[in-house]
DRENDREN-863637 format. One record per residue (C-alpha): residue number from 1; residue in one letter; x, y, z. Coordinates in nm, 2 decimals, m for minus. Layout:
DRENDREN-863637
(pt NUM a (X Y Z))
...
end
This chain:
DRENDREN-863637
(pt 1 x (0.00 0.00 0.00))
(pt 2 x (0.11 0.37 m0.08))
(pt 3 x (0.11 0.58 0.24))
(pt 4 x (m0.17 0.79 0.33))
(pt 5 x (m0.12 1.12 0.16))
(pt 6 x (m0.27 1.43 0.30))
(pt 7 x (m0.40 1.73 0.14))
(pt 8 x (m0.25 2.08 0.25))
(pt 9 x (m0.51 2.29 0.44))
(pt 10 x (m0.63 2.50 0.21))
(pt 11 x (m0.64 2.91 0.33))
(pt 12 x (m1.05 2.83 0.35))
(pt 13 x (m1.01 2.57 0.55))
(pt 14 x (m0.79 2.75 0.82))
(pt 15 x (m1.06 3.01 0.81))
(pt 16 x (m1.27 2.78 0.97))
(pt 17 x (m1.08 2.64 1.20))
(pt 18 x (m1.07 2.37 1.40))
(pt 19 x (m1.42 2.29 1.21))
(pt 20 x (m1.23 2.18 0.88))
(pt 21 x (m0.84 2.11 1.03))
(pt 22 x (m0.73 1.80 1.00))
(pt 23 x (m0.52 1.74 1.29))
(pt 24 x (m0.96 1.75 1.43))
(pt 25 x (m1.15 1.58 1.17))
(pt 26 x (m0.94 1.27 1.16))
(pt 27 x (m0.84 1.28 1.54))
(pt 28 x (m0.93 0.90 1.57))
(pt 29 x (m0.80 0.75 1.30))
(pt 30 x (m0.64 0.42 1.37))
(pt 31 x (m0.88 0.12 1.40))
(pt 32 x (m0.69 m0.05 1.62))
(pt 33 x (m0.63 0.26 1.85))
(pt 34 x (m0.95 0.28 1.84))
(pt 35 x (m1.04 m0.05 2.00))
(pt 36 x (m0.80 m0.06 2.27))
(pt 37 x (m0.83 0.27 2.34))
(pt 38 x (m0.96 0.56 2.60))
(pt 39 x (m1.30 0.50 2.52))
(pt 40 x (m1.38 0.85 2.76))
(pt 41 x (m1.52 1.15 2.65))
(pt 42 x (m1.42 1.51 2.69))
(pt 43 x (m1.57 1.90 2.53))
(pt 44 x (m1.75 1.70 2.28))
(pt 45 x (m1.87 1.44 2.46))
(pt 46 x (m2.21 1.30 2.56))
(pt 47 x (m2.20 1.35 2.95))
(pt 48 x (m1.97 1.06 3.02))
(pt 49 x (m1.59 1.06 3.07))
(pt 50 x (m1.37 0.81 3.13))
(pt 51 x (m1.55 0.52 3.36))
(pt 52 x (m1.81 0.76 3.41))
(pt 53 x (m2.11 0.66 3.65))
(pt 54 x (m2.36 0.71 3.39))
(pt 55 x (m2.54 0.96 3.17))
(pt 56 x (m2.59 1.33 3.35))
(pt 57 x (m2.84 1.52 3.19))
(pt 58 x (m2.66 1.82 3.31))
(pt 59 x (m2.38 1.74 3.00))
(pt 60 x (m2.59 1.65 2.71))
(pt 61 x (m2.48 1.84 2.39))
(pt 62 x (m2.73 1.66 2.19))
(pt 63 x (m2.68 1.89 1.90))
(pt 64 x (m2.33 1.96 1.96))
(pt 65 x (m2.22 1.87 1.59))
(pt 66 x (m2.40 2.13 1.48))
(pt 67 x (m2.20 2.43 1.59))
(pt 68 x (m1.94 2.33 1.34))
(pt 69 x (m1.97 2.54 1.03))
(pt 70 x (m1.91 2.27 0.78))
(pt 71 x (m2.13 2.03 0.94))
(pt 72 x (m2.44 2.31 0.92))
(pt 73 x (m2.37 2.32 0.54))
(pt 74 x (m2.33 1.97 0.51))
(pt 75 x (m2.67 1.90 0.69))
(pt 76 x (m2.78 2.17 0.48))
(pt 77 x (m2.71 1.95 0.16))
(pt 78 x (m2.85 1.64 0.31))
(pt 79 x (m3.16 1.78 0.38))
(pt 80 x (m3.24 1.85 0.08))
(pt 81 x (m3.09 1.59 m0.15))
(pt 82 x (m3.29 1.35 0.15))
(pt 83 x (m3.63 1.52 0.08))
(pt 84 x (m3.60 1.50 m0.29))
(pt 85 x (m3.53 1.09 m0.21))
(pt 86 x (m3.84 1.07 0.03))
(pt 87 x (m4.09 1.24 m0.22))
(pt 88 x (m3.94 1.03 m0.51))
(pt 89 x (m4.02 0.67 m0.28))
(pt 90 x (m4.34 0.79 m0.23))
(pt 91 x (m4.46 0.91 m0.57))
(pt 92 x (m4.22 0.67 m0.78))
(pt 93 x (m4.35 0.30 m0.62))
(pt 94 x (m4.72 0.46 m0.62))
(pt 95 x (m4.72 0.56 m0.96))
(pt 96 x (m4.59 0.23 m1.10))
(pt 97 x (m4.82 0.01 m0.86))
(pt 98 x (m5.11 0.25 m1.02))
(pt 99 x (m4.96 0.23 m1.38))
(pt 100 x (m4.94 m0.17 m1.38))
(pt 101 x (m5.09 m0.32 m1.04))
(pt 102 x (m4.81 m0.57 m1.02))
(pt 103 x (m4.62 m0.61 m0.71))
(pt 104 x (m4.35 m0.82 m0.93))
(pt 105 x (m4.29 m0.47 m1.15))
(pt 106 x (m4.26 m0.29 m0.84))
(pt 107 x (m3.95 m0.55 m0.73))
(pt 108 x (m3.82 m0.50 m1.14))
(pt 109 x (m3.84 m0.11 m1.02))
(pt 110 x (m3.63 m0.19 m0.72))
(pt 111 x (m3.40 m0.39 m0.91))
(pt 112 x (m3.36 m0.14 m1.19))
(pt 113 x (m3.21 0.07 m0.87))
(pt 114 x (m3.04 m0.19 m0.73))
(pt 115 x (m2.80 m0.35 m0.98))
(pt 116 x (m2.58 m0.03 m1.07))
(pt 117 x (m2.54 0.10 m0.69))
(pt 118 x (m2.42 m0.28 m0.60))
(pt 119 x (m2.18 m0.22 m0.93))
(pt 120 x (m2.03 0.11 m0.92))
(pt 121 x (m2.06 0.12 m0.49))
(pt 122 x (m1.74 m0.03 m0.49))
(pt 123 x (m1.60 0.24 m0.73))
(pt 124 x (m1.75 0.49 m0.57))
(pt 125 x (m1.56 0.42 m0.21))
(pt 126 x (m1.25 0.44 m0.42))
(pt 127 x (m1.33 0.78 m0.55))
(pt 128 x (m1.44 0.86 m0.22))
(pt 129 x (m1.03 0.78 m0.12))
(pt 130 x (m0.90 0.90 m0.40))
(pt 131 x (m1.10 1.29 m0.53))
(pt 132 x (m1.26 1.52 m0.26))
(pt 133 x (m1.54 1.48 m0.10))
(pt 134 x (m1.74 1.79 m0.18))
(pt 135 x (m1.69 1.78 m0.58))
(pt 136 x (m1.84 1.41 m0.52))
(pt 137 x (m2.10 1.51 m0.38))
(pt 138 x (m2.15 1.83 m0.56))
(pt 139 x (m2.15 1.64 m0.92))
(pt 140 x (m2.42 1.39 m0.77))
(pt 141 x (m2.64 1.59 m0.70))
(pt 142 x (m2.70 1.80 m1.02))
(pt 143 x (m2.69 1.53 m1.17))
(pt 144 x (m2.99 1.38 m0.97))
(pt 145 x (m3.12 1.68 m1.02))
(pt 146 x (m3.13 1.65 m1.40))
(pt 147 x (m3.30 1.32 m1.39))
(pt 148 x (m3.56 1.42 m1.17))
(pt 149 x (m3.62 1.69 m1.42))
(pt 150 x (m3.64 1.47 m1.70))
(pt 151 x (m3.92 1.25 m1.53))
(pt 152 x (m4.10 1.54 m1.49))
(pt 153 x (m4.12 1.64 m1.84))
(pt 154 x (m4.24 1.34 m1.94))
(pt 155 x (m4.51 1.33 m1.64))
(pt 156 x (m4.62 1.70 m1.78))
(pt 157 x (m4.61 1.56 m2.16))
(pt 158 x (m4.79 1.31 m2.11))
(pt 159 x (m4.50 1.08 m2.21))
(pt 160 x (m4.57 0.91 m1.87))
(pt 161 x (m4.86 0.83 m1.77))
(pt 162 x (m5.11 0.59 m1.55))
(pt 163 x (m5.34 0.55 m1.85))
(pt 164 x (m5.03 0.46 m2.05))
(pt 165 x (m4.98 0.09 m1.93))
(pt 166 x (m4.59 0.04 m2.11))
(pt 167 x (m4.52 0.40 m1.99))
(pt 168 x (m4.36 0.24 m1.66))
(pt 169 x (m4.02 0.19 m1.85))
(pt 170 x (m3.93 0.56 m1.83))
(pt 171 x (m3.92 0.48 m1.43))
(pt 172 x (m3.68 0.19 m1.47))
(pt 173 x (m3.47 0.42 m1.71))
(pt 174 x (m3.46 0.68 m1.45))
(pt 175 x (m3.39 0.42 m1.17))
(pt 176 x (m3.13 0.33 m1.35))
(pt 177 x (m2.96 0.62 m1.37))
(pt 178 x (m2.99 0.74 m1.01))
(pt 179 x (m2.84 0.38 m0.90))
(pt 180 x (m2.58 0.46 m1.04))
(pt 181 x (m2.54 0.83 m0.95))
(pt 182 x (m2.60 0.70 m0.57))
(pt 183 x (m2.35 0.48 m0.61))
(pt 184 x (m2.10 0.67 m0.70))
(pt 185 x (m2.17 0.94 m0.43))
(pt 186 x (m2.30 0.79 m0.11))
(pt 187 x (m1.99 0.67 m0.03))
(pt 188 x (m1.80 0.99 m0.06))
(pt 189 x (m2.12 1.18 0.14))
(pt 190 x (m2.10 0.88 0.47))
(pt 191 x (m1.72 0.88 0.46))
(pt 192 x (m1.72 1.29 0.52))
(pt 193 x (m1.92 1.33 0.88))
(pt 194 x (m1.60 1.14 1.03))
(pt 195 x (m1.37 1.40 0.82))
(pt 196 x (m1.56 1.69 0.97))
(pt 197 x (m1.66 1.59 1.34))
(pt 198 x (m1.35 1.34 1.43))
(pt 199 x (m1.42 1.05 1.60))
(pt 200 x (m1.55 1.09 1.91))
(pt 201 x (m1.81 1.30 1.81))
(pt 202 x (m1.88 1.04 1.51))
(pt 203 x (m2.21 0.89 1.68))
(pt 204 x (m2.36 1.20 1.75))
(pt 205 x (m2.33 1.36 1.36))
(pt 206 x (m2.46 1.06 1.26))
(pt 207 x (m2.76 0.98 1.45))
(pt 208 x (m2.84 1.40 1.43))
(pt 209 x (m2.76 1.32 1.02))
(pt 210 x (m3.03 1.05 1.03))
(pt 211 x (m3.23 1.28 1.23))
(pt 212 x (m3.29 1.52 0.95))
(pt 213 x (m3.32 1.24 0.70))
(pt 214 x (m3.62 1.14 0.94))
(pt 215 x (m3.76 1.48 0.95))
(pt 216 x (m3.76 1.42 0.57))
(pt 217 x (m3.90 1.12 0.61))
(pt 218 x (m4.22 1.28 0.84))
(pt 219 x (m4.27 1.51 0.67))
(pt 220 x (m4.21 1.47 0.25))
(pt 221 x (m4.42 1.14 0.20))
(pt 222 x (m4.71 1.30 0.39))
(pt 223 x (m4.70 1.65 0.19))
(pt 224 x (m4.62 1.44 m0.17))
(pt 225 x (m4.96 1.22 m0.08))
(pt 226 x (m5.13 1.54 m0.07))
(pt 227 x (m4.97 1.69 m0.38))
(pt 228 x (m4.99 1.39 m0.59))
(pt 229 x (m5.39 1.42 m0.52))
(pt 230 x (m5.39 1.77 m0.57))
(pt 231 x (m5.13 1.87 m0.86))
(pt 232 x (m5.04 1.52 m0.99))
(pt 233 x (m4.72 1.34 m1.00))
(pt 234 x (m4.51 1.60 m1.20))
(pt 235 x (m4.54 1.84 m0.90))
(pt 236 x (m4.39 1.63 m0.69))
(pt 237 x (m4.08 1.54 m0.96))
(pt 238 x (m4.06 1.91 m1.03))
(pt 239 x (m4.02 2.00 m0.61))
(pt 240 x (m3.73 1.71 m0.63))
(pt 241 x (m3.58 1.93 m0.91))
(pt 242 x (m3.56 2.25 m0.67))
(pt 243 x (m3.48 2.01 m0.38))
(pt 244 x (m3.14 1.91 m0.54))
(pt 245 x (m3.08 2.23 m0.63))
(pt 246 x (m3.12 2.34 m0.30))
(pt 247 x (m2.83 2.03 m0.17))
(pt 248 x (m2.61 2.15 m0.49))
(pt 249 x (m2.58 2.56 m0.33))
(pt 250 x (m2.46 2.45 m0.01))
(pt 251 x (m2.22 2.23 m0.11))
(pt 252 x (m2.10 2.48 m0.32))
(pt 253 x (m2.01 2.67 0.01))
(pt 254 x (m1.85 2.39 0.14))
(pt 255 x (m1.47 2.41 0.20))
(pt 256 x (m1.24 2.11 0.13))
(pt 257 x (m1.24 1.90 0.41))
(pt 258 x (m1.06 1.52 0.50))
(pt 259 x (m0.76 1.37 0.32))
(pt 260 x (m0.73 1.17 m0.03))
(pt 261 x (m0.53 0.85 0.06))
(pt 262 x (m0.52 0.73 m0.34))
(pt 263 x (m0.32 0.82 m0.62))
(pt 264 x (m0.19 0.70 m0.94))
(pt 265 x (m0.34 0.37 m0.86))
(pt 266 x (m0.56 0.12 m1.07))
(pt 267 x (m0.93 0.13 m0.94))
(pt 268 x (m0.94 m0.19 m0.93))
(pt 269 x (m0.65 m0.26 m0.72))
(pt 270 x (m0.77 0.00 m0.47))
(pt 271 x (m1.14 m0.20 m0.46))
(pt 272 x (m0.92 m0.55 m0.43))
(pt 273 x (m0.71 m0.39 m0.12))
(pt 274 x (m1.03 m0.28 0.06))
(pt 275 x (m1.21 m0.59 0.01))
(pt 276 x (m0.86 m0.75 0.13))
(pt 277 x (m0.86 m0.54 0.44))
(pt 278 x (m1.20 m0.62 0.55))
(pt 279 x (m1.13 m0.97 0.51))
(pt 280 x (m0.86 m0.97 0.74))
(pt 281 x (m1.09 m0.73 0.98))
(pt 282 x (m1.30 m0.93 1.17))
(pt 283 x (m1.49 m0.71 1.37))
(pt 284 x (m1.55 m0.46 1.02))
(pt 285 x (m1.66 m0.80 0.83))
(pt 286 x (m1.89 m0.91 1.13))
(pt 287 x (m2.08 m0.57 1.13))
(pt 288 x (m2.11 m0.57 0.72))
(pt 289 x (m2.25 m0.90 0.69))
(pt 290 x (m2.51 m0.81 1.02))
(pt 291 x (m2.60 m0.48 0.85))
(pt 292 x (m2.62 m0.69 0.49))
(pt 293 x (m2.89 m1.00 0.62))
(pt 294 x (m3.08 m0.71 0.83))
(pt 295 x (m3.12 m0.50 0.49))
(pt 296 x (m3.22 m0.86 0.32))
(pt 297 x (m3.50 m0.93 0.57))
(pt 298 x (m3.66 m0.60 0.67))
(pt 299 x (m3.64 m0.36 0.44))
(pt 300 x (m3.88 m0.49 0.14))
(pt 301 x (m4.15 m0.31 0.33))
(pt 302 x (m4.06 0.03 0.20))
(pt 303 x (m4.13 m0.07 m0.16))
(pt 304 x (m4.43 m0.24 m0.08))
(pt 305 x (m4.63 0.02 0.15))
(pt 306 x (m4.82 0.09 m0.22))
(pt 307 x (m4.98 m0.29 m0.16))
(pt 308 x (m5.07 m0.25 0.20))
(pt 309 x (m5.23 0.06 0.15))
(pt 310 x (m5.41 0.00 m0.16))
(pt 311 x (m5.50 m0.36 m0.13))
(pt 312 x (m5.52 m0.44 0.23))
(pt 313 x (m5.58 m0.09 0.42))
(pt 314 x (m5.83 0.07 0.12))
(pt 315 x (m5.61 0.38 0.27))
(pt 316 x (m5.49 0.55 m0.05))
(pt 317 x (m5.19 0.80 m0.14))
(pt 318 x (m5.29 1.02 0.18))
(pt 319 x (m5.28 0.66 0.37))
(pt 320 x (m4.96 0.56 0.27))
(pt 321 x (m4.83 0.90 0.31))
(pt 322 x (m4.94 0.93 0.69))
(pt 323 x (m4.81 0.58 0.75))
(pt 324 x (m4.44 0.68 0.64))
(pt 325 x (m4.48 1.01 0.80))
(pt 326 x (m4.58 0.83 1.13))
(pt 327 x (m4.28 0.61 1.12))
(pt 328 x (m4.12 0.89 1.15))
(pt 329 x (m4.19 1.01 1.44))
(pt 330 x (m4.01 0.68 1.60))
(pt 331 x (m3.73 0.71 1.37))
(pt 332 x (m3.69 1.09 1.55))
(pt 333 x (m3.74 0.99 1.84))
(pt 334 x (m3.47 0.72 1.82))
(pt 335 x (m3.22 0.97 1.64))
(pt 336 x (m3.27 1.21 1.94))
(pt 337 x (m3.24 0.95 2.21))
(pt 338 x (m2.89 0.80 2.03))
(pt 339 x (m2.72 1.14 1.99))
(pt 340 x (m2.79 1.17 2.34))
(pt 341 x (m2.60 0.90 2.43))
(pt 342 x (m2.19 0.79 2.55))
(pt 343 x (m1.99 0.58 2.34))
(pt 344 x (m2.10 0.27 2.53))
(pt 345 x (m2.24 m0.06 2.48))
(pt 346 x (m2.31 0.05 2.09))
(pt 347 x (m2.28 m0.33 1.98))
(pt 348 x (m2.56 m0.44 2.22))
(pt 349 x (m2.80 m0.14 2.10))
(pt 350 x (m2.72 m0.22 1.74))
(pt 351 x (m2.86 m0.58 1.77))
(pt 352 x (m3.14 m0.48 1.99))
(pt 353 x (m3.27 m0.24 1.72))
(pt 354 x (m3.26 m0.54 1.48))
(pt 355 x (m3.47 m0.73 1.70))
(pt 356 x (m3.74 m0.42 1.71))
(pt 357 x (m3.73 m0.38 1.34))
(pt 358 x (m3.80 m0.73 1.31))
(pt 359 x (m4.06 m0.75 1.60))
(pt 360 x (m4.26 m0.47 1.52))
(pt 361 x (m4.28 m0.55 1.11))
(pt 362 x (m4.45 m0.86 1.20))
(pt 363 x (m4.68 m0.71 1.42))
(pt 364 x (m4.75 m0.45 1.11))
(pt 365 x (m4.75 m0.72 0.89))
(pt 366 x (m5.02 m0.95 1.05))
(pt 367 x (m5.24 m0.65 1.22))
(pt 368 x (m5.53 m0.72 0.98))
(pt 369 x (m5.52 m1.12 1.06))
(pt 370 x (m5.47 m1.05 1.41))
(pt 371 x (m5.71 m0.75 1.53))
(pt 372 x (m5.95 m0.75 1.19))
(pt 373 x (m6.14 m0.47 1.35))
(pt 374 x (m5.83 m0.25 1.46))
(pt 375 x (m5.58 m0.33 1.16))
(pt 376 x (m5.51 0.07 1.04))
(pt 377 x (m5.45 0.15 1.46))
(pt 378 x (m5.24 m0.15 1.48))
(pt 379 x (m5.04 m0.11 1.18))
(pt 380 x (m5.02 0.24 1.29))
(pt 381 x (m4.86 0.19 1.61))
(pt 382 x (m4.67 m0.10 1.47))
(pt 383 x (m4.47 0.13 1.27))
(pt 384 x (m4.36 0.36 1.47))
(pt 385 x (m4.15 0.08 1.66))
(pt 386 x (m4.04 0.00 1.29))
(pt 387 x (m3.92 0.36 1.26))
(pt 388 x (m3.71 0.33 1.64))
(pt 389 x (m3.58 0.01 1.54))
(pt 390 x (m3.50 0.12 1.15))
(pt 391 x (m3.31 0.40 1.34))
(pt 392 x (m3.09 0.21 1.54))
(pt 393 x (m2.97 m0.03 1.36))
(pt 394 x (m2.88 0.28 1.08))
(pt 395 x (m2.69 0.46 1.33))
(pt 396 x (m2.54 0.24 1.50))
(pt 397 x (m2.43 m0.01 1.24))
(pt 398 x (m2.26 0.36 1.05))
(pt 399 x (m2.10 0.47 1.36))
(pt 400 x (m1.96 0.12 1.46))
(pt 401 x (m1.78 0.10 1.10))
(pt 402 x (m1.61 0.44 1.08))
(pt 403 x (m1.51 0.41 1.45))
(pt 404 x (m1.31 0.09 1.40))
(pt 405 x (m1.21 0.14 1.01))
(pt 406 x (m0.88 0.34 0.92))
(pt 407 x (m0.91 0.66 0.79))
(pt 408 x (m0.74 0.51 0.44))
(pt 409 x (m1.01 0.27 0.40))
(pt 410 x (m1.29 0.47 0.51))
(pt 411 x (m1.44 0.55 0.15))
(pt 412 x (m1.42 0.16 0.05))
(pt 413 x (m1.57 0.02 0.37))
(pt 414 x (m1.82 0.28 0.36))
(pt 415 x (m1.93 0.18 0.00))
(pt 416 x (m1.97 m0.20 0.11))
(pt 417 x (m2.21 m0.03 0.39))
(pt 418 x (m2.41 0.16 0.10))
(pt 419 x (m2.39 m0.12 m0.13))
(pt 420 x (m2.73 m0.21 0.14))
(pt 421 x (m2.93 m0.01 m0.05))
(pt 422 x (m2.85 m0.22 m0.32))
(pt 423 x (m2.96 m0.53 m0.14))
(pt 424 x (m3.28 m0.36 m0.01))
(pt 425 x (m3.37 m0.34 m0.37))
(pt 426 x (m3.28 m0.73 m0.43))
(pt 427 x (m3.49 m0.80 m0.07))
(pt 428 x (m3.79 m0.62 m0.24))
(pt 429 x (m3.79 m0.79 m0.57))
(pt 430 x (m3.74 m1.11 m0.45))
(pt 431 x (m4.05 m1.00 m0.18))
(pt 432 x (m4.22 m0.87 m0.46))
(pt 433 x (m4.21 m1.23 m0.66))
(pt 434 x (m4.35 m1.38 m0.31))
(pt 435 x (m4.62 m1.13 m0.28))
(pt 436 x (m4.76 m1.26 m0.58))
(pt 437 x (m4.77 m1.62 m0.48))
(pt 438 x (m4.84 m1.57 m0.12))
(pt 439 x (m4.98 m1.23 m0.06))
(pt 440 x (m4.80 m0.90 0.11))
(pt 441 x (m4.83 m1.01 0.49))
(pt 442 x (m4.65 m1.32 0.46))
(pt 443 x (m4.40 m1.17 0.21))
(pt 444 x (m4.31 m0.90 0.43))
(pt 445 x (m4.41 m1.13 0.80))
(pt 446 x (m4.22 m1.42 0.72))
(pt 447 x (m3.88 m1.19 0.63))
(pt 448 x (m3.95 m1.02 0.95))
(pt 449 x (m3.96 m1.35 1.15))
(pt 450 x (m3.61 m1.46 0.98))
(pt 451 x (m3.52 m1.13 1.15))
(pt 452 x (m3.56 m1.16 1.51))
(pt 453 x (m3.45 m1.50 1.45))
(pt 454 x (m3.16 m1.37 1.37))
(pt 455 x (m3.14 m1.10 1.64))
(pt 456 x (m3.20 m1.32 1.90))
(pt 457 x (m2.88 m1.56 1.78))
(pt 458 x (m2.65 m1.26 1.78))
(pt 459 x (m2.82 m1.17 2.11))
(pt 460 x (m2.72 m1.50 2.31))
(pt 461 x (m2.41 m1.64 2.07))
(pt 462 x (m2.19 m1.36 1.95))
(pt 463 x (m2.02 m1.16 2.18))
(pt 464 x (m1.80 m0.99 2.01))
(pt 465 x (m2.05 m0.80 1.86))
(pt 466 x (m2.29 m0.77 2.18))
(pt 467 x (m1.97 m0.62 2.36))
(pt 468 x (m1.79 m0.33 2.13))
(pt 469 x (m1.83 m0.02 2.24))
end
C-alpha cells in the first residue's frame, strides 16, 4: 500500500478552524487505537468521561455537531438531497403500482435501482479515497437533479402516464440512472461526517444526520400524498428538481475537508485492497455482513407500503403517506435518544434495534389477521417501533464502521455499507415475486420472523458483537 497522503489545508479551510483542520476531523483514525483505546469522552462528549457513572443530563450536547460550520452546510445538503429521495419513494412506487398493479414490477423497479449501486458502490468508495469529497458530492447531486427533471417532463407531456400501461419503463430508465449516481456518491457523502466531526463525536453527527433524514421522512411522503392528489405526479418530480438544487448551493459553500489516501493507482486494485482489508478485519466483516442479512430481511417493506395501502388498508396515497410520516416520528425519536448518548455498549444497541425492526414489522405485517377490527390502529402503532428500530440499527451499524475502520479505507468500507441499499432493492424484488404467490403479509411477515430469529442468535451467541463499544 502507498502511504496515506494528505492534502495541504487550504487558506478556506484555516478560516474555519478547528471545524475543517485536519489534525480535528481525523483525530481518531487508527482502527486499532481505536479498539484498545480511551474510550472516555471530553468537550465533545455525551455526558460521560472516562468510567463515568452514567449519563448526567446536566452534560448532554445533543446537538453539539451542529455548531461546526461545515457540518451546518453539510446538513444543509442532506436535507435537501434527503427530501427529494423521500418524495421520489413515495410518488415513484405509487405511480408504478397504479400504472401496472403488479407487485412483481414494483421488485423490477427496485432492481432497476439496485443493480448499478451494488456495481459502481465499490467504485464509488475508491473515489471517495481518491477525489474530494465535496466535488463528489457536488457532481451527484446536479446530476440527480437532471434526472428528476427529466421525469417530470415526461409526467407533464404526457410521455408518462397511468393511462399509458408500457409507460412504466421511463421509471426503470430513470432508476437506472440514479443507481448509479448514488452509487458513486453515497460513499463519498457517509465517509465525510467522520472527516468533519473526528471520531469521538462520530455517533452524535450521525444519529443527528439521520435525524434530518427522518424529519424528511415525516414530513415529505405525507405532503407528496397530498400533492400527488392535488397537482399530480409531476409536481412532486418538479419539487425534487428544486430540492437538489437546494443540496447543490450548499455544497458549493462547502470548504475542502478530509484527506485523499489514493493516487496514481488502478481502481481496481484499490477496490481489491479494501475488500482485502475487511477480510482480514473481523470485527468490520462481522458488522457488514449483520448490517447486509438485516437489509435482506426488513427492508422490502418500504417498496411495498403501495400494496398494504391500496389492497389491504383501502387507505390510499394520503394513507400511505401518513403511514411513512408516522414512522417517522419513531425514527426521530430514536435519532434524538442515540445522539444523546456515551460511546457505550453501541454493539448491544445495534442488535437490539434489529430485534425491534423485526418485532414490530411482524406485528404491522399480520395487524389485519390479528385484530380485523383494529388493523389501520395497529399497523399504525406498529410502525412507529419500525421507525425506532430502522433507526438504530442505521446509526449504530454507521458509527460502529467508521469508529473501528482506518481513515485510508474509510471510502471503500463505507461503500460496502451503501452497497445495502443495493440489497434492499434485491430484498424487495425477490419480496415482490413472493407477494404474488403468497400475498403482502407473509412476504413482508415471514422476512420479519427470519429477523428476530436472527437478532436473537446474535443476542445469546456472539459476543464480540454484543460487547464493542
Amino acid at each position: 500500500m502507498q502511504p496515506h497522503i494528505r492534502e495541504e489545508p487550504t487558506k478556506e479551510s484555516e478560516a474555519n478552524g478547528s471545524a475543517v483542520s485536519q489534525d480535528d476531523l481525523g483525530n481518531g483514525g487508527n482502527g486499532n487505537r481505536r479498539m484498545s483505546g480511551d474510550m472516555g469522552m471530553d468537550g465533545g462528549g455525551m455526558g460521560m468521561r472516562g468510567g463515568g457513572a452514567g449519563l448526567s443530563f446536566r452534560n448532554l450536547r445533543t446537538f453539539t455537531s451542529l455548531k461546526n460550520p461545515v457540518f451546518r452546510l453539510y446538513y444543509g445538503a442532506m436535507m435537501g438531497q434527503m427530501a427529494a429521495m423521500n418524495m421520489q419513494m413515495m410518488a415513484r412506487s405509487l405511480l408504478v403500482y397504479e400504472i401496472t398493479g403488479s407487485g412483481t414490477i414494483l421488485g423490477v423497479m427496485a432492481l432497476a435501482n439496485a443493480v448499478p449501486m451494488l456495481f459502481f458502490s465499490l467504485f464509488g468508495g475508491v473515489i471517495a479515497d481518491r477525489v474530494q469529497k465535496k466535488y463528489v458530492l457536488w457532481a451527484g447531486q446536479a446530476t440527480s437533479g437532471l434526472v428528476s427533471l427529466a421525469v417530470a417532463l415526461a409526467l407533464l407531456f404526457g410521455f408518462l402516464s397511468d393511462s399509458n400501461s408500457g409507460s412504466w419503463w421511463i421509471l426503470v430508465v430513470a432508476a437506472l440512472f440514479q443507481g448509479t449516481i448514488m452509487g458513486l456518491m453515497m460513499p463519498a457523502r457517509q465517509a465525510m461526517i467522520a472527516d468533519i466531526v473526528g471520531g469521538e463525536q462520530l455517533m452524535n453527527a450521525v444519529a443527528l444526520n439521520t435525524f434530518g433524514m427522518n424529519i424528511n421522512r415525516l414530513m415529505m411522503p405525507a405532503l407528496a400524498g397530498f400533492f400527488i392528489d392535488g397537482y399530480g405526479f409531476e409536481s412532486i418530480y418538479f419539487a425534487m428538481t428544486g430540492m437538489y438544487l437546494i443540496a447543490v448551493s450548499f455544497i458549493s459553500l462547502m470548504p475542502k475537508t478530509g484527506t485523499v489516501s489514493l493516487r496514481g493507482r488502478g481502481a481496481m486494485q484499490d477496490v481489491k485492497d479494501g475488500l482485502k482489508y475487511v477480510r482480514h478485519e473481523p470485527t468490520i466483516l462481522l458488522i457488514l455482513i449483520v448490517t447486509f442479512l438485516t437489509v435482506l430481511f426488513s427492508m422490502s417493506y418500504m417498496m411495498l407500503l403501495p400494496v398494504f395501502t391500496v389492497d389491504i388498508y383501502n387507505v390510499g396515497a394520503k394513507g400511505m403517506g401518513i403511514l411513512i410520516s408516522i414512522s417517522g416520528i419513531g425514527a426521530m425519536a430514536g435519532s434524538v435518544f442515540l445522539a444523546s448518548l456515551p460511546n457505550k455498549k453501541r454493539g448491544l444497541m445495534f442488535i437490539l434495534g434489529s430485534l425491534i425492526l423485526g418485532l414490530s414489522l411482524v406485528g404491522f405485517s399480520f395487524s389485519s389477521y390479528w385484530f380485523p377490527s383494529y388493523a389501520w390502529p395497529v399497523a399504525l402503532g406498529s410502525i412507529v417501533f419500525v421507525g425506532i428500530g430502522q433507526t438504530a440499527r442505521m446509526t449504530l451499524g454507521n458509527t460502529l464502521l467508521q469508529y473501528y475502520v482506518q481513515d485510508e479505507y474509510r471510502g471503500r468500507v463505507m461503500s460496502l455499507y451503501m452497497m445495502e441499499i443495493g440489497l434492499t432493492s434485491f430484498g424487495v424484488f425477490f419480496a415482490g415475486i413472493l407477494t404474488d404467490i403468497v400475498g403482502v403479509r407473509w412476504s413482508v411477515g415471514g422476512l420479519a420472523i427470519m429477523l428476530v430469529i436472527l437478532s436473537i442468535y446474535l443476542l445469546i451467541f456472539v459476543p464480540r458483537l454484543r460487547s464493542l463499544d
